[in-house]
C-alpha positions, 0 to 999 in steps of 0.5 A: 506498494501501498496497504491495498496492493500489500493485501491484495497480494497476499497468499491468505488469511494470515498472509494479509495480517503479515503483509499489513503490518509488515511496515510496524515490524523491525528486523526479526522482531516477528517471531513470536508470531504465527508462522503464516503472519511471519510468511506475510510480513516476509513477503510484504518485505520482499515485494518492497524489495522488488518495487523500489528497485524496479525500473518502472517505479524509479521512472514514476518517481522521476515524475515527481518534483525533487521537493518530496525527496525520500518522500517519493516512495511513499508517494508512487505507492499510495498513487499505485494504489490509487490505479489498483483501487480504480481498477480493482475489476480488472485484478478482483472478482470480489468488489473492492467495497466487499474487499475493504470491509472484509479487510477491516473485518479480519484485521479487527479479528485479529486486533490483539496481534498487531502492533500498537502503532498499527492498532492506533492506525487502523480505527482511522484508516477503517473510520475514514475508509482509506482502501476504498477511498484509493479509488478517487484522486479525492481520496488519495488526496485525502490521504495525502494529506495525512501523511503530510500531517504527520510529518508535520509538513515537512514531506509536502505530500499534500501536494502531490494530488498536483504532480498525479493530475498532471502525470495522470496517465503516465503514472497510470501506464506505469502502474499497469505495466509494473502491476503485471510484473508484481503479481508474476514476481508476487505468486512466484515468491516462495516465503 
């Protein structure tokens, strides 16, 4: 899963710096941190476990063309997170506007504590409003793009808006069926 899953799924305040900056994070170089963030990251690890090994997920990138190679990953999360951004009234109470915004707020609070790689990320991802922006296959777009950008076009993900409108409601179910696997698995993980 992508950001916005990652922190959706998160058990509370500290549980959403983990899970958010989980990706910047190699082995155990997580220990010097407070232990509810150690939790996060390691849930954020394990949730990544069980989403790249689900059937679902391997189905979904069977969807994709072979061009993307290992990029498919990356790919089905940001297009999951598209679903959840879409239908966020579904899994939250909370609008996904004021979700975002206390997100950016709570991340910027505890700015010194992240990694410089997710410090350089996130005035980018707060300016150009990435985890409300999921919602629309524009802003997925968007997003793809960028990441194309920075693999220097070599994952060719920008062209991946193509493979979700063609597979839109397939990706679609499967999203919704593995999101109810993934919260079950989620609230269940002790860390």
């Amino acid at each position: 899963m992508n950001f916005l899953a990652h922190l959706y799924l998160a058990k509370n305040v500290e549980g959403k710096i983990g899970n958010f900056i989980a990706d910047a994070i190699k082995g155990r170089k997580y220990e010097h941190l407070p232990l509810g963030v150690q939790k996060g990251i390691i849930h954020h690890r394990a949730i990544d476990t069980f989403t790249d090994s689900h059937a679902i997920v391997k189905q979904s990138k069977r969807r994709l063309d072979p061009k993307y190679r290992h990029f498919k990953a990356v790919i089905i999360d940001i297009i999951y997170d598209h679903f959840l951004a879409k239908n966020w009234q579904q899994y939250s109470a909370t609008p996904l506007h004021n979700f975002t915004q206390d997100t950016y707020q709570l991340l910027e609070d505890h700015y010194e504590i992240l990694p410089e790689r997710t410090q350089y990320l996130l005035p980018f991802m707060k300016e150009q409003n990435w985890l409300y922006n999921y919602r629309s296959i524009e802003g997925i777009s968007q997003i793809l793009w960028g990441m194309n950008k920075r693999t220097k076009g070599i994952s060719q993900m920008d062209l991946a808006k193509i493979d979700l409108v063609e597979h839109y409601e397939d990706f679609e179910k499967d999203f919704e069926l593995f999101f109810k696997e993934l919260i079950v698995f989620s609230k269940e993980f002790k860390s």
